[in-house]
FITI-199770 format. One record per residue (C-alpha): residue in three letters; x negated, z, y. Coordinates in steps of 0.05 Angstrom, whole numbers. Example, Ala and Ser with C-alpha at 12.3 -4.5 7.8 and 13.67 -1.06 7.14 Angstrom:
2
<node><resn>Ala</resn><px>-246</px><pz>156</pz><py>-90</py></node>
<node><resn>Ser</resn><px>-273</px><pz>143</pz><py>-21</py></node>
//
This chain:
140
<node><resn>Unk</resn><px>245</px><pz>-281</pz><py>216</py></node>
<node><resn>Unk</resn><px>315</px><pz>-249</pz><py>205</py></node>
<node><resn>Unk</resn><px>318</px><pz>-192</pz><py>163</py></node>
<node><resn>Unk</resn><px>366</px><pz>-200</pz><py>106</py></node>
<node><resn>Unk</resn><px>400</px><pz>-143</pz><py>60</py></node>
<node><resn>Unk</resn><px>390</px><pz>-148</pz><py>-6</py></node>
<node><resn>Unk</resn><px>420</px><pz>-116</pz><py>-66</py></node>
<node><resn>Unk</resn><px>379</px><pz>-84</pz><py>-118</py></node>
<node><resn>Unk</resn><px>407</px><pz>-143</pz><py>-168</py></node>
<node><resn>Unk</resn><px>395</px><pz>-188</pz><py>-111</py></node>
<node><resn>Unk</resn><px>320</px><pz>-166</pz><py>-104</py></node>
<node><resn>Unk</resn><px>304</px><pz>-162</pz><py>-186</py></node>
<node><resn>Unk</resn><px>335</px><pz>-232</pz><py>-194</py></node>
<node><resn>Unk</resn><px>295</px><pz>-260</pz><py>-137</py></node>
<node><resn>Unk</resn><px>227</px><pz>-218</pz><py>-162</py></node>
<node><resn>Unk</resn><px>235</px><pz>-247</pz><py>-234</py></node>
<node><resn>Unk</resn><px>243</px><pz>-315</pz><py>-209</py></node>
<node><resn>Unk</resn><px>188</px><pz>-317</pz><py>-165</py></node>
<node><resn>Unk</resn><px>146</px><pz>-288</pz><py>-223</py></node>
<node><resn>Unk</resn><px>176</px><pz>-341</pz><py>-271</py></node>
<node><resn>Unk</resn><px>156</px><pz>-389</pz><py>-215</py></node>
<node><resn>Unk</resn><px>80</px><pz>-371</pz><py>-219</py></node>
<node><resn>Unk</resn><px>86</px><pz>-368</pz><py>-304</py></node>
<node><resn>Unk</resn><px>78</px><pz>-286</pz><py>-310</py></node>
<node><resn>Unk</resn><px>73</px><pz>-267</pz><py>-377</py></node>
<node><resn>Unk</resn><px>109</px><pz>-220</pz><py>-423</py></node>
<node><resn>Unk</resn><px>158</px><pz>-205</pz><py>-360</py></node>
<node><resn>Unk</resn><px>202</px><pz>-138</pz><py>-365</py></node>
<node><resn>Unk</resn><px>263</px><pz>-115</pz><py>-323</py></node>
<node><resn>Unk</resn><px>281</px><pz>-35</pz><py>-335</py></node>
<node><resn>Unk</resn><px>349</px><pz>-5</pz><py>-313</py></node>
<node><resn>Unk</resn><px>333</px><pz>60</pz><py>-276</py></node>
<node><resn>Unk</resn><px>392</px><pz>70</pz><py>-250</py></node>
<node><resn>Unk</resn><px>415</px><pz>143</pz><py>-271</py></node>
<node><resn>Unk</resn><px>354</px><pz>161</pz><py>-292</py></node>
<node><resn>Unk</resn><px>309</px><pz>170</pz><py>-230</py></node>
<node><resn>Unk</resn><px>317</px><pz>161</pz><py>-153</py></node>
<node><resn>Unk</resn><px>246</px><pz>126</pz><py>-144</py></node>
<node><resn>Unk</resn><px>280</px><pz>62</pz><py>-157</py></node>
<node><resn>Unk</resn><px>345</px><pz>18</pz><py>-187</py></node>
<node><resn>Unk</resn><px>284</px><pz>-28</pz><py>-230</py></node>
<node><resn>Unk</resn><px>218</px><pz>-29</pz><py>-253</py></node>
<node><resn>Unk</resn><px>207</px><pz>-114</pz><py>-261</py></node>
<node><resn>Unk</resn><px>139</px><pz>-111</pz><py>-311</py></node>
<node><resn>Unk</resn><px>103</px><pz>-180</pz><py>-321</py></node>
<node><resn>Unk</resn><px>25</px><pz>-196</pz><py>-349</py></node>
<node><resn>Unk</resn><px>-24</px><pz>-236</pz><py>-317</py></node>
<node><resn>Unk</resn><px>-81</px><pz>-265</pz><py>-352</py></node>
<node><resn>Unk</resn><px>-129</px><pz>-263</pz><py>-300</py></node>
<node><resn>Unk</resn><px>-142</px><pz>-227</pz><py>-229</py></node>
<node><resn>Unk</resn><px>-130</px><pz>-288</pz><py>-201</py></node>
<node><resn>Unk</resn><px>-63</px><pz>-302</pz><py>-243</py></node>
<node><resn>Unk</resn><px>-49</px><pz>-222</pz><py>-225</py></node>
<node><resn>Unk</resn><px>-51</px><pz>-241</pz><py>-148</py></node>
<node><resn>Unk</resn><px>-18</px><pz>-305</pz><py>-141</py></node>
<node><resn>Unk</resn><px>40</px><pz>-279</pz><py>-172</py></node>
<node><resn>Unk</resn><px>37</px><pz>-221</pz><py>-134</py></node>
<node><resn>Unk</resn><px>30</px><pz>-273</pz><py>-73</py></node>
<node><resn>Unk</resn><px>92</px><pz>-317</pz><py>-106</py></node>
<node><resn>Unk</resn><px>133</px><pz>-257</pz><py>-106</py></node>
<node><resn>Unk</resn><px>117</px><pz>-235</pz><py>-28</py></node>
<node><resn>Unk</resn><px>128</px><pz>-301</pz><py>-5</py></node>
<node><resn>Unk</resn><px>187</px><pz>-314</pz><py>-39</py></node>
<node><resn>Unk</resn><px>219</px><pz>-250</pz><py>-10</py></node>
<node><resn>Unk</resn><px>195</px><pz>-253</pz><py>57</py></node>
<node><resn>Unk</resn><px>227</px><pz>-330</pz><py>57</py></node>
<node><resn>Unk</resn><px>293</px><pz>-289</pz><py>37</py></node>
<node><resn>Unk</resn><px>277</px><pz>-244</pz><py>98</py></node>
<node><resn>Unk</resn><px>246</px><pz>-183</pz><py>55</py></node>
<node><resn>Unk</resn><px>180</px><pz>-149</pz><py>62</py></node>
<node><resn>Unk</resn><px>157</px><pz>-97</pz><py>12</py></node>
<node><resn>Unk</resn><px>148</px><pz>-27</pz><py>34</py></node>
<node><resn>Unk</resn><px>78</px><pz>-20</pz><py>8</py></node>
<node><resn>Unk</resn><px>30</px><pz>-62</pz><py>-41</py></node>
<node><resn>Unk</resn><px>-24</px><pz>-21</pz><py>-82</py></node>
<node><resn>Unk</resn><px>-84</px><pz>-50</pz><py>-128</py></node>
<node><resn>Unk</resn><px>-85</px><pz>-121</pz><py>-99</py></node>
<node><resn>Unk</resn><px>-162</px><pz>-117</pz><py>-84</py></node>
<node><resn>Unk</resn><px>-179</px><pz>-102</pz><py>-155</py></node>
<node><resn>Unk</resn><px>-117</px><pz>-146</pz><py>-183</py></node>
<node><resn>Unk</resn><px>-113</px><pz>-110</pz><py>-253</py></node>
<node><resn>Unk</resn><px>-58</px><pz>-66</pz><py>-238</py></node>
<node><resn>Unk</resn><px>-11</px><pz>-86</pz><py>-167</py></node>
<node><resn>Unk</resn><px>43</px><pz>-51</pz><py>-149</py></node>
<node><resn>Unk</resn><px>94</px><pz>-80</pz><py>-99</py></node>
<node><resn>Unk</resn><px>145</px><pz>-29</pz><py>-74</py></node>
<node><resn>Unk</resn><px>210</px><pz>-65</pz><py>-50</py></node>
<node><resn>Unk</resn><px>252</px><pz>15</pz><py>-43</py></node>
<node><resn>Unk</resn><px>304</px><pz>-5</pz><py>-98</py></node>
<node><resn>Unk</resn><px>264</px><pz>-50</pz><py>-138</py></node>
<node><resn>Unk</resn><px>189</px><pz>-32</pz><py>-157</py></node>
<node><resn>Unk</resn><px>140</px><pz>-100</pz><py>-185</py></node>
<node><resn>Unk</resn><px>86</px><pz>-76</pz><py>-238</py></node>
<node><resn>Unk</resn><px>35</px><pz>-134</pz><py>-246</py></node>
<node><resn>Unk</resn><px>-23</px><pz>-109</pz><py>-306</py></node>
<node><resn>Unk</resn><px>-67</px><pz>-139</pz><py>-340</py></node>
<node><resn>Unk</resn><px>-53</px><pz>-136</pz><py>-409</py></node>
<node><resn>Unk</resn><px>-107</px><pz>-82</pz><py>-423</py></node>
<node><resn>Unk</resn><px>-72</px><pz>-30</pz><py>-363</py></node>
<node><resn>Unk</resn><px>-9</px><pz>-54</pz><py>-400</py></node>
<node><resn>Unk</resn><px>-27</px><pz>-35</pz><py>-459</py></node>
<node><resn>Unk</resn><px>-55</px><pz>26</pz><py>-446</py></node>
<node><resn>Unk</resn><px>-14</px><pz>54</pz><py>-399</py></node>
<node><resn>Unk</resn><px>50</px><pz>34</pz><py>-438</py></node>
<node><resn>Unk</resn><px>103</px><pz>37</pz><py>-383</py></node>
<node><resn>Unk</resn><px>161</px><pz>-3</pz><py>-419</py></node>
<node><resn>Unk</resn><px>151</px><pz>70</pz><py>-467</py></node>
<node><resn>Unk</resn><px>147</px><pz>112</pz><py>-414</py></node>
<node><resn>Unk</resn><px>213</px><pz>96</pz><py>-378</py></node>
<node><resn>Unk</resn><px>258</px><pz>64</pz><py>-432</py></node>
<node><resn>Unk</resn><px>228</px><pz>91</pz><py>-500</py></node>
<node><resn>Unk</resn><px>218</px><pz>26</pz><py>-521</py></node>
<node><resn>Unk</resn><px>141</px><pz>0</pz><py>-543</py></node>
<node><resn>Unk</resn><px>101</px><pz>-52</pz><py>-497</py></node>
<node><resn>Unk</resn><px>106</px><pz>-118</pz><py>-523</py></node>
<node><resn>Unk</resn><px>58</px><pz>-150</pz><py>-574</py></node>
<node><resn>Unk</resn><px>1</px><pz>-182</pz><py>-550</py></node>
<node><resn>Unk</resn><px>20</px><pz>-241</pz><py>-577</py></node>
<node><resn>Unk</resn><px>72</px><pz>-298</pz><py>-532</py></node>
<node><resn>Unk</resn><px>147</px><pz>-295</pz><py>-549</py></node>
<node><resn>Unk</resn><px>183</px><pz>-334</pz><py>-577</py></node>
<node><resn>Unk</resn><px>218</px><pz>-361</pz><py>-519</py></node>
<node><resn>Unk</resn><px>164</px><pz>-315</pz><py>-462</py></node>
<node><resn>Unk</resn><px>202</px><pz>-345</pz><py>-412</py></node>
<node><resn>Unk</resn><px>266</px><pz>-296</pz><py>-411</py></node>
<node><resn>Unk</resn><px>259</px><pz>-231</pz><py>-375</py></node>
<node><resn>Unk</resn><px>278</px><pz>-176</pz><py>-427</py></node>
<node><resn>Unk</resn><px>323</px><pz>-128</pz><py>-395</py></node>
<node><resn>Unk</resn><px>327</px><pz>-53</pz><py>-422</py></node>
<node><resn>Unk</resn><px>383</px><pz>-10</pz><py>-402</py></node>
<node><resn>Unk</resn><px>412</px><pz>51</pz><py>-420</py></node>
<node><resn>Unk</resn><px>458</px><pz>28</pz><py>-469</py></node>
<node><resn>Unk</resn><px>399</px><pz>0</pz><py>-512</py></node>
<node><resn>Unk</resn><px>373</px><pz>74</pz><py>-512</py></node>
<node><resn>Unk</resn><px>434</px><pz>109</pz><py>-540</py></node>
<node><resn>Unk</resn><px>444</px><pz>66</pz><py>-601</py></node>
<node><resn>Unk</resn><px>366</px><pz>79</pz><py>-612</py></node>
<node><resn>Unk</resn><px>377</px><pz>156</pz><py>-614</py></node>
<node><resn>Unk</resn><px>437</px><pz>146</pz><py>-652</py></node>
<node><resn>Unk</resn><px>403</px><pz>124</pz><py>-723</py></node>
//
C-alpha cells in the first residue's frame, strides 16, 4: 500500500465521512489550531452501542488506510465505550453517550456544552467549533 500525505483538513474531512458512513451520532469537529500542539482537530461522534462504537471506529481505519493512512495509535477499542484513534494532526473521540456526557470534552476544549441527549435536527452535519465562535461568546 502507498503511503499518502494528508492534510489535517484532508484527514478531518475523510474521518467525518467515514463516521457519517457508519451513522455516528451527535458528530463534533473542534479547531485546535492555536490553541494546543497535541493536534489541528478533535472529530467527536456518539455511538449507541459497543458494537456501533467499534464499527465506526473500524469504518474510519479502513477508510484511511484505503487513502494510504494508518493511525499512530488506537486506545479503548477492547472495551468500546470510549476509543481513541490518534491520526498526529487529527485525533477521533468515539464515547458512548454516558463518557460523553460525563467527561464533557466539546467544554473542555472549546467552552461550549456537550450536545443534548436528544437527535438534531438535521444529526447528520458535523458541527464545527472554532475560535472565532469563542470570541463572540466572551464578548457578551
Amino acid at each position: 500500500m502507498k503511503s499518502t500525505l494528508l492534510s489535517a483538513e484532508e484527514k478531518r474531512d475523510a474521518i467525518v465521512a467515514a463516521a457519517e458512513d457508519k451513522k455516528a451520532n451527535y458528530l463534533t469537529v473542534i479547531d485546535l489550531r492555536g490553541k494546543t500542539v497535541i493536534a489541528d482537530f478533535f472529530v467527536i461522534c456518539s455511538g449507541t452501542s459497543n458494537i456501533h462504537i467499534r464499527s465506526i471506529a473500524d469504518g474510519i481505519m479502513e477508510s484511511l488506510e484505503k487513502q494510504g493512512l494508518r493511525r499512530r495509535r488506537i486506545e479503548g477499542y477492547s472495551e468500546a465505550a470510549w476509543v481513541l484513534l490518534d491520526y498526529a494532526d487529527v485525533i477521533v473521540h468515539i464515547m458512548s453517550e454516558t463518557e460523553r456526557d460525563y467527561y464533557k470534552l466539546e467544554k473542555l476544549w472549546s467552552g461550549d456544552e456537550t450536545p443534548a441527549t436528544a437527535p438534531l435536527e438535521d444529526s447528520s452535519a458535523p458541527v464545527v467549533v472554532d475560535e472565532e465562535d469563542l470570541d463572540s461568546d466572551e464578548e457578551e
